[in-house]
N, C-alpha and C positions, 0 to 999 in steps of 0.2 A: 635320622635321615637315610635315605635310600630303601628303606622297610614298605615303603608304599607303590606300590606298583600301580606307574599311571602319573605317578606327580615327578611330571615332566621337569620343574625347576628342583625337585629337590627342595623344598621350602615344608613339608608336611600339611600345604592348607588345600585344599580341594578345589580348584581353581575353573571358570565358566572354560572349554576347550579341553580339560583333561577328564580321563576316565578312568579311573580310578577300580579297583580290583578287591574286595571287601565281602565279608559276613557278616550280616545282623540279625540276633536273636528275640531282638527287643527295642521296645522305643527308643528311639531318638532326640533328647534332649536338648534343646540349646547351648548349653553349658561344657555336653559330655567330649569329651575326648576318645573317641573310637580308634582301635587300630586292630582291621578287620580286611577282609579281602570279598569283592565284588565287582560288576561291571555294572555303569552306568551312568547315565548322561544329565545333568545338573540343569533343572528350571527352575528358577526363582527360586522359593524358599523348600522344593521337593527334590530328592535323585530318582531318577527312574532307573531301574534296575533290569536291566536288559539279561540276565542270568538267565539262559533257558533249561528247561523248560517256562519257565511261569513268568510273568513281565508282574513288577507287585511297584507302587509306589510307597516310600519313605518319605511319611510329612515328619518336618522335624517342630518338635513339642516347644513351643513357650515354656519354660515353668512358672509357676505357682510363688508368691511369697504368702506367708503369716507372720504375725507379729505384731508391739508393740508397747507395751507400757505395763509397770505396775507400778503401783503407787498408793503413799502411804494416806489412808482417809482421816484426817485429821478427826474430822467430826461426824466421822460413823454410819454417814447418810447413803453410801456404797453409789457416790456422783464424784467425777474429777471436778473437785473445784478452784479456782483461780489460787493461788500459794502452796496447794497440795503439791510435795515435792514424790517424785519417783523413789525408788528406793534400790540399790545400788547394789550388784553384786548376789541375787539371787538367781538360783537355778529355776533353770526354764527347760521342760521336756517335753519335744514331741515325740509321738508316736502315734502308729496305726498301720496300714496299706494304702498303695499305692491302685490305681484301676486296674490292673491287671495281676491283684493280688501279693504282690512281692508285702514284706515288712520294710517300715522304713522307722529307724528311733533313732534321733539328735539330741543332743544337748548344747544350750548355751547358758549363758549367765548377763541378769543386766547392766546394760553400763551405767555410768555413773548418774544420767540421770532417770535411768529406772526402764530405759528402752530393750527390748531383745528383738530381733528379725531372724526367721528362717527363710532362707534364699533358695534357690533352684530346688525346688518340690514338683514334681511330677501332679498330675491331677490325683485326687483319696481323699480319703478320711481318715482328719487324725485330731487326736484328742492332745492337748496342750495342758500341762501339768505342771503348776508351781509348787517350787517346795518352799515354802513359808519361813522368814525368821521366827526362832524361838521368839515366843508371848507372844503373837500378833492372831488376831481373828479374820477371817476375809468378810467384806464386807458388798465385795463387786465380784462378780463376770460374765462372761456376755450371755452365758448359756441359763445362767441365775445359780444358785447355792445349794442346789440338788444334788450336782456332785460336787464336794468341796474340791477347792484349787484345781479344777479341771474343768476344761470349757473341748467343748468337740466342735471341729471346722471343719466343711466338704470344701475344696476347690478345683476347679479345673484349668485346662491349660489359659495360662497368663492373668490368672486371678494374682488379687494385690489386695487380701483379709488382712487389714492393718487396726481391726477395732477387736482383737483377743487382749482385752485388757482385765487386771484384776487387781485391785482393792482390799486395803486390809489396814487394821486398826489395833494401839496395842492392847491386849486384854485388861479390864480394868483391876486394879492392884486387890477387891475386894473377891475378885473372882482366880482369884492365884493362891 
């Protein structure tokens, strides 16, 4: 508190009457927490940046989700079918760039019933990466089995890619 020049109550939230004193390099993300020095005046979902020389608007960016499911294919058909359970505990990697070039690479792991979500993603392309239990084959994803356990997603701002799903079966005992 008191780091912000311009936030009148001392609260650190950017308030409609306050002007606020800040630097930005770079987008502005819904999620992001900034602590930056500029002047400008707050409409709706933009700050106008009254900084002279140059007057620039700052729209601030929706992000992006991916995600959602692997799961085990009982009978190989590489389709979610109705009792086909998720599978539990697998690494899930994204990676790629963001639109303005930057790297972005996350990792999570599924939960119990086979779900993973990546949250606050800027607009890119990034390619989604399972690592596989030992003995299992893939059998699904959404990009098809060209690249194994890697499916590539573009999204832009406030997309909601909830169909990177992928599919896998265990190798059959005569092939081990």
């Amino acid at each position: 508190n008191g780091n912000n020049i311009g936030d009148t109550n001392d609260n650190d939230v950017l308030e409609v009457g306050e002007d606020w004193q800040f630097t930005c390099t770079t987008n502005i993300y819904e999620d992001t927490v900034n602590v930056a020095f500029a002047t400008g005046t707050f409409v709706g979902t933009s700050i106008t940046i009254d900084s002279p020389p140059d007057q620039e608007l700052v729209t601030v960016i929706q992000p992006a989700v991916i995600g959602n499911y692997v799961w085990l294919d009982e009978d190989g058909d590489g389709v979610q079918d109705a009792g086909e359970a998720g599978i539990p505990n697998v690494e899930v990697t994204l990676s790629g760039e963001d639109d303005q070039g930057n790297p972005i690479s996350l990792t999570t792991y599924t939960d119990a019933n086979g779900g993973y979500i990546f949250r606050g993603l800027p607009p890119g392309t990034y390619d989604i990466t399972v690592t596989p239990p030992a003995g299992m084959d893939q059998t699904y994803d959404e990009d098809g089995l060209g690249t194994p356990n890697t499916t590539t997603v573009t999204v832009v701002e406030g997309d909601e890619h909830l169909t990177a799903d992928f599919g896998y079966n265990w190798v059959p005992s005569s092939s081990t």
